[in-house]
C-alpha positions in Angstrom: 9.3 1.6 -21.0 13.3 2.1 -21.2 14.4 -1.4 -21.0 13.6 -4.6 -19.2 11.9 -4.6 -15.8 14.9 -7.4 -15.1 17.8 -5.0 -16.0 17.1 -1.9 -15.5 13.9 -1.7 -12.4 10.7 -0.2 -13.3 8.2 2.1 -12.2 4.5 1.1 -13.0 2.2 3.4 -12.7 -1.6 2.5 -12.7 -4.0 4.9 -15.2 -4.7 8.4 -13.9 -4.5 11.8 -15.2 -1.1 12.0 -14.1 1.5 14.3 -14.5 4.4 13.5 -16.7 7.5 11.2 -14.9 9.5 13.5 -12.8 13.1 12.1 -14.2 13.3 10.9 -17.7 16.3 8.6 -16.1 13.9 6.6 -14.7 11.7 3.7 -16.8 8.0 4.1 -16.4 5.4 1.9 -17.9 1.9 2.9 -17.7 -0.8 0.5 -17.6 -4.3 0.6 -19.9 -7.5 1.6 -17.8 -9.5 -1.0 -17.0 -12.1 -2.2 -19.5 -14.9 -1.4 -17.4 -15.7 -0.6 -13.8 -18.5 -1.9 -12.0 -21.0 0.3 -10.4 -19.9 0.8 -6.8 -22.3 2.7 -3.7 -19.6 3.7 -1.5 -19.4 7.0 -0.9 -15.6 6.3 -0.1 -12.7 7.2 -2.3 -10.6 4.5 -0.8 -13.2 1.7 -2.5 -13.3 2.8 -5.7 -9.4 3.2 -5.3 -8.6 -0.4 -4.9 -11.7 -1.3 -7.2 -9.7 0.7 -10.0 -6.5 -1.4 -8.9 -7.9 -5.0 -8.8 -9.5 -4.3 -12.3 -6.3 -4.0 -13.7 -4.7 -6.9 -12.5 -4.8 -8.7 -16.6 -3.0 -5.6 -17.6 -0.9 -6.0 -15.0 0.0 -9.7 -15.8 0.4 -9.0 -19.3 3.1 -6.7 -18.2 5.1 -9.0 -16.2 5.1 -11.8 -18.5 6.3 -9.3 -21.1 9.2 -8.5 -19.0 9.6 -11.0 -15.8 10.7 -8.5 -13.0 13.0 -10.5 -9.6 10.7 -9.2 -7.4 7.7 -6.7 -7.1 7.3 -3.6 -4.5 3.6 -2.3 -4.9 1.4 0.2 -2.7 -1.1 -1.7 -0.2 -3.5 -0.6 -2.4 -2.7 -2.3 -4.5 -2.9 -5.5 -2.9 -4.6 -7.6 -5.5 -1.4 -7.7 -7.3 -0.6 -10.9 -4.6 -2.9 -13.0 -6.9 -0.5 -12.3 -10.4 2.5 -12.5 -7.7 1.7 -16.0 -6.4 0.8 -17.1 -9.9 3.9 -16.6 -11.3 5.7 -17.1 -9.0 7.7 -13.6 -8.2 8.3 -12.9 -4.7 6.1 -10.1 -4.1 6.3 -7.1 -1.2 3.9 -4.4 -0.2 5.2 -0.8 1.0 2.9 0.3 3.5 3.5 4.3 3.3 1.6 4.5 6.9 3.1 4.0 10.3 3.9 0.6 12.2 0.9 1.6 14.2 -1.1 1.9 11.2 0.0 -1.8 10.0 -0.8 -3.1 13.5 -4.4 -1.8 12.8 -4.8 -3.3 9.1 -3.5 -6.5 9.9 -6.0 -7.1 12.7 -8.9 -5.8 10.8 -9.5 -9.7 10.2 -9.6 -11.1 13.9 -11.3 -7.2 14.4 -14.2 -8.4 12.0 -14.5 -11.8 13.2 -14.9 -10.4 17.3 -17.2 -7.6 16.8 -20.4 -8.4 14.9 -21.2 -4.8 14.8 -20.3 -1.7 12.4 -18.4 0.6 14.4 -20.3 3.7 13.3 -22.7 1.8 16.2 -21.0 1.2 18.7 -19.9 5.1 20.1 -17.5 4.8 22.7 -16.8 1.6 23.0 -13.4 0.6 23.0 -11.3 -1.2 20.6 -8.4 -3.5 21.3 -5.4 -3.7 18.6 -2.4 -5.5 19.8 0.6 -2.9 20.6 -1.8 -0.1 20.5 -3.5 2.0 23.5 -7.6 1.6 23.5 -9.3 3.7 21.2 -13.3 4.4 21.1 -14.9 2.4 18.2 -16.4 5.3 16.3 -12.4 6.9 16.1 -12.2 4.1 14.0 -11.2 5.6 10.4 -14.0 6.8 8.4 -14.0 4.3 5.4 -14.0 1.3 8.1 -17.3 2.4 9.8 -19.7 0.7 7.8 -18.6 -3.1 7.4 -21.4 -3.4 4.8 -19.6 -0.7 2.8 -17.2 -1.8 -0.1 -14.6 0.4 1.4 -14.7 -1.8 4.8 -14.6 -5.2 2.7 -11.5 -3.6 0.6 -9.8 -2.9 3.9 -10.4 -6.4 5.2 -9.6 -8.3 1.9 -6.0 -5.9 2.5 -5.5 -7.4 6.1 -6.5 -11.2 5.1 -4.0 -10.9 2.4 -0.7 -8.7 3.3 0.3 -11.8 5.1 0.9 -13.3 1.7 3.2 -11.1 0.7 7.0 -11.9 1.0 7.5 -8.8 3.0 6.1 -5.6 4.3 8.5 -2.8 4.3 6.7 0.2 6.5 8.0 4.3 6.6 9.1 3.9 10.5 11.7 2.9 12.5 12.3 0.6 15.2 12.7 2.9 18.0 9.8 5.4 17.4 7.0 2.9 17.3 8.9 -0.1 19.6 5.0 -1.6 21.1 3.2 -1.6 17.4 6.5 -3.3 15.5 6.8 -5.6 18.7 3.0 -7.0 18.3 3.2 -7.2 14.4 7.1 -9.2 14.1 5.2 -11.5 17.4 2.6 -12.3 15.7 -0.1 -10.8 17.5 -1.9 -8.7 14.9 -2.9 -11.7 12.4 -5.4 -14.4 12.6 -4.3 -17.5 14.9 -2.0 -20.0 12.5 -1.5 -17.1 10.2 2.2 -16.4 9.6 3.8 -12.7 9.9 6.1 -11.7 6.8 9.0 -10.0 7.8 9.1 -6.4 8.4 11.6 -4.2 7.3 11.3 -0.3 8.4 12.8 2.0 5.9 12.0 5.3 7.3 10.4 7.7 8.3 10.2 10.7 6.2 8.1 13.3 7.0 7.9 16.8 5.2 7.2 20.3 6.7 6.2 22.0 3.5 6.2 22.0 -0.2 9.4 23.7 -0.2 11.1 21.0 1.2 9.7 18.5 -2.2 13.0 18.9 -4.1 14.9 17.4 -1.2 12.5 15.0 -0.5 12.7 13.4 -4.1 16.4 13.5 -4.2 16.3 11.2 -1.2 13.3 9.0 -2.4 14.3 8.6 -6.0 17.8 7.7 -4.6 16.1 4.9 -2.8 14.0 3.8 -6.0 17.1 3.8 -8.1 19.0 1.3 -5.7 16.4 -0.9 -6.0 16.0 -0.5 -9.9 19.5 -1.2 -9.8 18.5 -4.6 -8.3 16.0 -5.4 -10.8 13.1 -4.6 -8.9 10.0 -2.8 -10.4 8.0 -0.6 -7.7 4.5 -0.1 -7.9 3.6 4.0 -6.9 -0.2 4.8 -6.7 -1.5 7.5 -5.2 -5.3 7.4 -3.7 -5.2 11.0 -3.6 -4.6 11.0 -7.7 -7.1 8.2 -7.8 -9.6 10.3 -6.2 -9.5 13.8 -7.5 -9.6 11.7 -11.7 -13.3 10.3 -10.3 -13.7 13.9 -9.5 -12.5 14.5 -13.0 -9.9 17.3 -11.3 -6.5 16.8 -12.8 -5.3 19.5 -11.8 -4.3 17.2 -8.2 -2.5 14.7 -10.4 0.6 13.8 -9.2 0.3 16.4 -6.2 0.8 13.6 -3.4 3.0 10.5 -3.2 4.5 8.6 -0.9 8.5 9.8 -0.1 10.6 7.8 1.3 14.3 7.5 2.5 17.0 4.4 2.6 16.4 3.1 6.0 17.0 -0.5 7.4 17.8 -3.2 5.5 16.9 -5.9 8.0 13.1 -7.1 9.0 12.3 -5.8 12.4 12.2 -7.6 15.2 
């Protein structure tokens, strides 16, 4: 690590067969693997991904206490790190790479689970109501949520119980191109009753045609990153692509995806 998360920002990358930092400019710290993983039946990436992530929530701590940050900006994946947040005390907030209408979904997976006693592998065609979406059939639901007995459906629900306890939610949209979604979410309509909305801030979106355009892209990501570094704020990059292809034992993926995003809004939505 070049310098203190406090003065200089920080990127912390959680362990993976990775491929080196793409700017030495930039201060990386990498944290150890866990010190065991516990034996896991999903059949779903996305489980073991945030399984991989809470387990290194000591490291994590260790880290921050080592170098007290103003503020942390992690992946909703890695939404465990809430919990080393709250306990000391930094004001934490999660970058949800997906759309507003994505969001909507995972922050009403909780009032979702507590309507519908049924997987939704079962129930075919019925139709599901989320709050500043149009109607979708139950089985469209996405494929790690099918199963609510499956690890990957409790790490998705664990996510939208606790993204409400982050300090904010910054999401790669803007206002105008997903007006119902952001409306329901800033109103209040996608949480449990009584449970508080952070704010929202859209910063994007970014959307590339081609790995051609990747130099580009990273110009105008990194140049976001580096304001907030400026600000003394570590951000938290994981890719569950990455996380994935290293249970596969493929590094040869490593580093092949990541979220890319612009300077956009500075104000919550809403």
């Amino acid at each position: 690590m070049s310098g203190g998360a406090r003065d200089n920002g920080t990127l912390v990358l959680y362990p993976s067969p990775g491929s080196p930092p793409p700017t030495p400019s930039i201060p990386f710290h990498t944290l150890q693997p866990p010190a065991s993983l516990r034996p896991n039946p999903s059949p779903h990436h996305e489980a073991h991904a945030f399984d991989i992530l809470r387990l290194n929530n000591p490291n994590l701590r260790a880290f921050l206490l080592s170098s007290p940050p103003r503020a942390l900006i992690f992946d909703f994946f890695c939404i465990h790190a809430v919990d080393i947040a709250k306990e000391l005390a930094i004001p934490c907030y999660c970058f949800f790479t997906s759309s507003a209408n994505g969001l909507a979904c995972l922050l009403h997976i909780p009032v979702l689970h507590n309507l519908i006693p049924k997987s939704y592998g079962e129930m075919g065609q019925t139709p599901v109501n989320v709050p500043g979406l149009p109607s979708f059939p139950a089985d469209h639901m996405m494929l790690p949520m099918l199963d609510r007995e499956d690890e990957a459906y409790k790490s998705f629900l664990y996510a939208g119980l606790h993204l409400p306890d982050c300090d904010g939610i910054m999401v790669n949209t803007v206002e105008a191109l997903e007006p119902r979604a952001l409306e329901a979410i800033t109103a209040g309509r996608c949480t449990l009753e009584g449970v508080p909305t952070p704010p929202i801030y859209c910063i994007g979106p970014l959307i590339t045609e081609g790995r051609e355009n990747i130099g580009q892209v990273d110009c105008i990501a990194w140049s976001w990153e580096r304001s907030q570094r400026q600000r003394g704020v570590p951000l938290f990059r994981k890719s569950w692509v990455v996380l994935r292809r290293a249970a596969q034992r493929d590094s040869r993926w490593a580093g092949e995806e990541r979220a890319e995003v612009p300077v956009g809004g500075a104000k919550p939505a809403g």
